[in-house]
N, C-alpha and C positions, 0 to 999 in steps of 0.2 A: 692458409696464410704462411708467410715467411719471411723477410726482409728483410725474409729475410732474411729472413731472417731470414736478397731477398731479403740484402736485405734485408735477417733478417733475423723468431718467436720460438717457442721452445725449441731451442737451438739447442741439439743434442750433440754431442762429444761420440765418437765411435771411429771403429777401423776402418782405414781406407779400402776401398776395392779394387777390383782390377783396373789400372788405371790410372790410380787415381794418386796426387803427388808430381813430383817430378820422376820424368821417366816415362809420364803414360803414354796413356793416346788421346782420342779427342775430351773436348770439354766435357767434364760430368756433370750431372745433374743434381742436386739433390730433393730426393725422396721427403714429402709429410705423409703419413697416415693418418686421416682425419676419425672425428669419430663417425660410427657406425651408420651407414648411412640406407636409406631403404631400397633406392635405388642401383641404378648400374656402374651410375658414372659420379663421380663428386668432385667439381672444379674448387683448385682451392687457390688465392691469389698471392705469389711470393713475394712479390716485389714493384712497387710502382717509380716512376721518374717521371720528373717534370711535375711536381704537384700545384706549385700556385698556376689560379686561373682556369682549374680543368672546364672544360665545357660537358654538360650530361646531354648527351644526344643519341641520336641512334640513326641517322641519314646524315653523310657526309656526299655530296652531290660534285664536289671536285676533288682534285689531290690537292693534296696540305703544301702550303708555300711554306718559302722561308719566311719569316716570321708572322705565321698561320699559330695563333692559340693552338694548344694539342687537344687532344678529344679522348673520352675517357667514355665509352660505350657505356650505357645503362646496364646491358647484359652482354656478359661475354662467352660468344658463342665457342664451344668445343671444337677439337680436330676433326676435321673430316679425311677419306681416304685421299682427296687429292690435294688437299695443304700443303703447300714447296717446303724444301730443306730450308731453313734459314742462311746455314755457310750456302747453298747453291746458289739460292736467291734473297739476297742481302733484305731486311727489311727498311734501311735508314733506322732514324730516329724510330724509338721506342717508348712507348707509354707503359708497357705491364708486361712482368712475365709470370706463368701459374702453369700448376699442370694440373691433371683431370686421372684421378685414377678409377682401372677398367677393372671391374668384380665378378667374378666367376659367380653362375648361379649357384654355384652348391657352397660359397663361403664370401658373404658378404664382410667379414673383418679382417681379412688381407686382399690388397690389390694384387691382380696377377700383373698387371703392367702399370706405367706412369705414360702418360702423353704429356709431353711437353708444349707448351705452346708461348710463342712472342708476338705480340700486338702494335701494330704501326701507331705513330702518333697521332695519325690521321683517324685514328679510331675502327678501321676496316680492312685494314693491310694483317693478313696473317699467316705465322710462319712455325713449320714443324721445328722442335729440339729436338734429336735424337738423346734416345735413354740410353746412359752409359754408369757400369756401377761406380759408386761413391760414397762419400757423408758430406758435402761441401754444401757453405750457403754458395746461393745464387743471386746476383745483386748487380740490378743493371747501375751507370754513373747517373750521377744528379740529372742529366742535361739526356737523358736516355739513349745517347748513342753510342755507349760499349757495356760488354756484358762481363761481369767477370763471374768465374767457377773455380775455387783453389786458386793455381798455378794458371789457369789458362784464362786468356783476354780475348775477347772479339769484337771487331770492328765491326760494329750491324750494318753501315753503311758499305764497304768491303768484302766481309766475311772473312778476312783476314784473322787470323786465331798466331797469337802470340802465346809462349808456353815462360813462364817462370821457375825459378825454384823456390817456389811458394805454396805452402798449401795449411787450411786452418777450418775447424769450424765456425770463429769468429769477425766479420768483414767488416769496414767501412769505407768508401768513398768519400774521398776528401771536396767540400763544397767547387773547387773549381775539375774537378774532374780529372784530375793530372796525377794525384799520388791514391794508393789502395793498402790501406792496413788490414793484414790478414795475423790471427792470433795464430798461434803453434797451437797445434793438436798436440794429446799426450805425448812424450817425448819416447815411452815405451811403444809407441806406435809410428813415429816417422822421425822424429828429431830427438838428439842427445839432451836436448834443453828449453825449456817453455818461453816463451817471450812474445818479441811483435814483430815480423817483418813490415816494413814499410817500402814500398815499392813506388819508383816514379816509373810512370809508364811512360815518359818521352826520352828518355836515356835508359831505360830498362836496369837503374842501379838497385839495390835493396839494402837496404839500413837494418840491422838491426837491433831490438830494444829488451834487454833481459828482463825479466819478472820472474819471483819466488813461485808463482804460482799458476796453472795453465788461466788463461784469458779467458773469461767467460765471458767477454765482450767490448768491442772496441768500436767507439765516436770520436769527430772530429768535430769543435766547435765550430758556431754558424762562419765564424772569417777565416776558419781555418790552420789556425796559430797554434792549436793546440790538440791537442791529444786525449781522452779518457779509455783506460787502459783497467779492465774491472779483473782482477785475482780472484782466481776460488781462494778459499779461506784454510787454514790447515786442517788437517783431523780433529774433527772436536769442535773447533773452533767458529760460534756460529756468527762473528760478524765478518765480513771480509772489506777488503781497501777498493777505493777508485784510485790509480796516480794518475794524476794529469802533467802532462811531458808539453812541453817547448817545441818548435821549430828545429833547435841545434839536440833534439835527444835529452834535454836534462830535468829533470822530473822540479817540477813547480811546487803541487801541491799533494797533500793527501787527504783523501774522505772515505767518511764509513758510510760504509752501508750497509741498511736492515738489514738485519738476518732471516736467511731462507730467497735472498733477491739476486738478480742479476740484472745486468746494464742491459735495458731494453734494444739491443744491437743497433745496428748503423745512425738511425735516424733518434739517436735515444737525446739529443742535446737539443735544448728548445731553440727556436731560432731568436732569440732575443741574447740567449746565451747565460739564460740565468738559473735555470735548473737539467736534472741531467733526469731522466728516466728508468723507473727500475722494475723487471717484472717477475714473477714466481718462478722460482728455478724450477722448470720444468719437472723434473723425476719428483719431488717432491709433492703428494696430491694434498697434504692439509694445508700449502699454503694457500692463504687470502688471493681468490681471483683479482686482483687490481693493479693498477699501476701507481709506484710509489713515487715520493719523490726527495731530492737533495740537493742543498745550494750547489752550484758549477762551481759558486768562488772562495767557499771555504772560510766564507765571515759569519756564517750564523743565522744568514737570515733566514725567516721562517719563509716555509712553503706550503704548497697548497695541501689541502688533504687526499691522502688516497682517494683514485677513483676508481672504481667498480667495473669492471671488464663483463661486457653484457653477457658473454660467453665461456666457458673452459677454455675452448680452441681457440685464440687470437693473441693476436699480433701487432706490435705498432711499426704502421707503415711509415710514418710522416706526420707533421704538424702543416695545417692551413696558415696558423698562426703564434705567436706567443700562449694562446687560452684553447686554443682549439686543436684537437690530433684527430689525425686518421686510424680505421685499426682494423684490420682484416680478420674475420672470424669466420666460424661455422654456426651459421642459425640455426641448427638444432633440426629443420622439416626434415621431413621422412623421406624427399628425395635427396637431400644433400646440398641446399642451396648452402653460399657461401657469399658474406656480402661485406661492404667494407662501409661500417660507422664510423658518424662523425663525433667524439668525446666531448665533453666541454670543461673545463678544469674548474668551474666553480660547480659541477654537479648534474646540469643541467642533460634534462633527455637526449638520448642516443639520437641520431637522425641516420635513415640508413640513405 
């Protein structure tokens, strides 16, 4: 999973690679290492777009119209040798992107390769990513028809690849598709200074938003108005801040949050707009598998009780609703399946 992280889940902080930032070459990808899995191959899902309404199906008998429901395959199949380039052969709109990592018989806990793969909306259109090194999320727009990685944007309908001087392990897509908040990576690693660039992708300007602290994750509210901007905390320090920023840049509010959590990336703001999402900082294995939660508006009100992440390895992709999220994990089988449950915020059974 990813969304993330893509979007997106344990969204890890690391050096860029060749490539990768301003300056490189094509889009990067970034890399999960899921856990250990028995088989060869382990697809794991980074990122989905388009979530209300998906249909589960597995026979799609025409091409997808304009305003055709998008289709969300039951099972998603792996690359094959002859799967197009995506820049060569554009896929349109996109429903999901994931990669599948390749395991050497003789060391099933490092991938020797990642295959990348992006899924049409129509549910059967599929197209190769090339792997290129990195640490970047991957995160297709709400509306699934661009992709971003770092600095570099693609036109799935196109293929067209716009390059920025932007690059973060922290994304979000802003609800109409038009601006992309990317966090600064350590600054000892690509920038003098931690903060948020904010990027409009139709004038190609970049804003940017200083923070004491690198960004460990960054949401846009359901209308778009606003901003959450989550701080690592100082040394020592085990609570850290959410600021929530304005339209014009100017910080609104401030919230705490748990300690050991971080802002469950892109999709972390409910869509009703009333709680913000938070999950166990990755490197950290005693924290609580769950997802927490804090009022969005900074009056107090009480929120729902943590909930229980059926897995280690997951991820929140989206919410169906105000009560309901999406959340991509590793089911733990011996060959590696990887599946996306539905949560229910008063408690209620996972549904895969």
């Amino acid at each position: 999973p990813g969304g993330g992280r893509g979007g997106g889940g344990a969204r890890r902080p690391g050096a860029a690679g060749p490539g990768a930032g301003p300056g490189g070459g094509r889009p990067p990808t970034r890399g999960w290492v899921p856990a250990r899995a028995g088989g060869g191959v382990c697809g794991l899902v980074v990122a989905i777009g388009v979530l209300p309404g998906l249909l589960r199906t597995n026979s799609v008998r025409k091409p997808i119209m304009v305003g055709d429901p998008p289709v969300l395959p039951v099972t998603l199949a792996g690359p094959t040798p002859g799967t197009a380039d995506y820049l060569r052969s554009p896929p349109g709109q996109v429903i999901a992107h994931y990669h599948v990592a390749q395991y050497s018989p003789d060391d099933a806990e490092i991938p020797e390769a990642w295959e990348h793969v992006l899924v049409g909306a129509d549910g059967r259109t599929y197209r190769q990513e090339a792997e290129v090194s990195g640490d970047f999320d991957v995160m297709l727009s709400p509306d699934g028809s661009t992709l971003a990685a770092g600095g570099w944007v693609t036109d799935l309908a196109t293929g067209k690849v716009e390059q920025y001087p932007v690059a973060g392990t922290a994304m979000a897509w802003s609800p109409e598709g038009r601006r992309l908040a990317v966090g600064r990576i350590h600054p000892a690693i690509l920038f003098e200074r931690t903060g948020v660039d904010l990027l409009d992708i139709a004038t190609g300007a970049v804003r940017y938003l200083p923070s004491d602290g690198e960004p460990l994750g960054v949401a846009f509210s359901p209308d778009g108005r606003l901003l959450a901007v989550h701080e690592a905390p100082p040394q020592g320090t085990p609570e850290s801040t959410i600021n929530i920023y304005d339209e014009r840049g100017e910080l609104v509010r401030v919230l705490t949050a748990p300690a050991s959590t971080q802002l469950a990336g892109g999709a972390a703001w409910s869509p009703d707009g009333s709680l913000l999402a938070l999950e166990p900082i990755y490197y950290l294995e005693t924290s609580p598998r769950e997802l927490s939660f804090v009022d969005a508006s900074g009056s107090g009100r009480p929120v729902p009780e943590a909930v229980r992440l059926p897995a280690s390895e997951a991820v929140l992709l989206g919410w169906r609703s105000p009560a309901t999220m999406l959340v991509g994990m590793d089911d733990g089988s011996s060959g590696g399946m990887n599946v996306i449950a539905e949560l229910q915020l008063d408690g209620g059974a996972p549904r895969t």
